[in-house]
C-alpha positions in Angstrom: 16.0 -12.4 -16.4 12.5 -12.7 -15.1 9.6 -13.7 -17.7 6.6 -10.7 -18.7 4.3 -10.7 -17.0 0.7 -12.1 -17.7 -1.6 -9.2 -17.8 -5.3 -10.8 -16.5 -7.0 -7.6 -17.1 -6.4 -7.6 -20.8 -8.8 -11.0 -20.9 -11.2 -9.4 -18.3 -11.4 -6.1 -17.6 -13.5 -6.7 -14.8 -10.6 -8.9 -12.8 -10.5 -7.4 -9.4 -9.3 -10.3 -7.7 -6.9 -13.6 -8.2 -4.2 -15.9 -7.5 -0.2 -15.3 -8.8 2.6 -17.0 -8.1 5.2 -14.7 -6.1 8.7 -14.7 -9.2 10.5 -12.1 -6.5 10.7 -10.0 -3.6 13.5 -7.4 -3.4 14.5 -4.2 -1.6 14.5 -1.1 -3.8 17.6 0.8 -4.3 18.1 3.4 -1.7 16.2 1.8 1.4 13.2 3.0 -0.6 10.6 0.3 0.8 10.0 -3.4 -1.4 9.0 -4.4 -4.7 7.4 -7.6 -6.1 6.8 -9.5 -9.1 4.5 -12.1 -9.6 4.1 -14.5 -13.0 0.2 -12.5 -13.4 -1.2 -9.9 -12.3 -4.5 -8.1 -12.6 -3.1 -4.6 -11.5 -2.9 -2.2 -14.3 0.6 -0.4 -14.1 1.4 3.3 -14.2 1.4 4.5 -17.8 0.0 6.4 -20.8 -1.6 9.0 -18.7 -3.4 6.0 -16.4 -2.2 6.1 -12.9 -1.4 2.8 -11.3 -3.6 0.6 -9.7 -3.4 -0.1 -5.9 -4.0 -2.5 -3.4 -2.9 -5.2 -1.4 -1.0 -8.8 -1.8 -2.0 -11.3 0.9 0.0 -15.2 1.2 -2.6 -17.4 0.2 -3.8 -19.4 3.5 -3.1 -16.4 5.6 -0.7 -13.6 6.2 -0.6 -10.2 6.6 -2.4 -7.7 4.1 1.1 -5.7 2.0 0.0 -2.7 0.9 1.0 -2.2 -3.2 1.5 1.5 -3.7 2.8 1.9 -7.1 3.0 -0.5 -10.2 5.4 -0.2 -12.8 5.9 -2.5 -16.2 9.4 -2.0 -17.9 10.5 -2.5 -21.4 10.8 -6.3 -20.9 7.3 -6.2 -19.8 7.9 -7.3 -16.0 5.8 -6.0 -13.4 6.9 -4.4 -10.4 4.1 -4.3 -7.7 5.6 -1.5 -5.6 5.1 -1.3 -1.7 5.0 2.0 0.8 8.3 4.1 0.5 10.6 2.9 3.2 7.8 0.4 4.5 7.9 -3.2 6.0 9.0 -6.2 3.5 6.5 -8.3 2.7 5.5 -12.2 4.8 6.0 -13.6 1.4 8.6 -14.9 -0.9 9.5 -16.2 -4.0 7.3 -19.3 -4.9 4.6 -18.4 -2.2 1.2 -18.3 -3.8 -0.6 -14.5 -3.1 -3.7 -13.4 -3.3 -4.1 -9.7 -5.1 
């Protein structure tokens, strides 16, 4: 099972930007496009009436831009960083460094 998440916003609310470690990349069922997990993020998930942040996860020392569409924490308090329905995986993997 993959570790929670470490939620940067909740020490800064101002974190726009930062540095995670990439934990997982993985199709979504159904061919519906890529999701990925990261040990900390500073994208607020979908939830309690708040829509979900977006934005984009780049490799650290280059790489395309992915586009995060959706962001979704479940009970275990993982974060899925959702991708475009149906669109490209991403140019990084698990253990890559990303900027968000």
């Amino acid at each position: 099972a993959l570790p929670a998440t470490k939620l940067l916003y909740q020490a800064d609310t101002y974190l726009f930007t930062a540095e995670a470690t990439v934990l997982e990349v993985g199709e979504k069922a159904g061919g519906g496009g890529w999701a990925v997990v990261l040990d900390e993020t500073c994208f607020h998930a979908q939830g309690g009436g708040q829509p979900a942040d977006t934005g984009t996860l780049t490799r650290a020392g280059g790489g395309a831009a992915w586009a995060v569409r959706m962001v979704k924490k479940d009970g275990e308090g993982v974060v899925r960083h959702d991708g475009e329905p149906g669109g490209p995986a991403p140019d990084f993997g698990a253990g890559d460094t990303v900027s968000l």
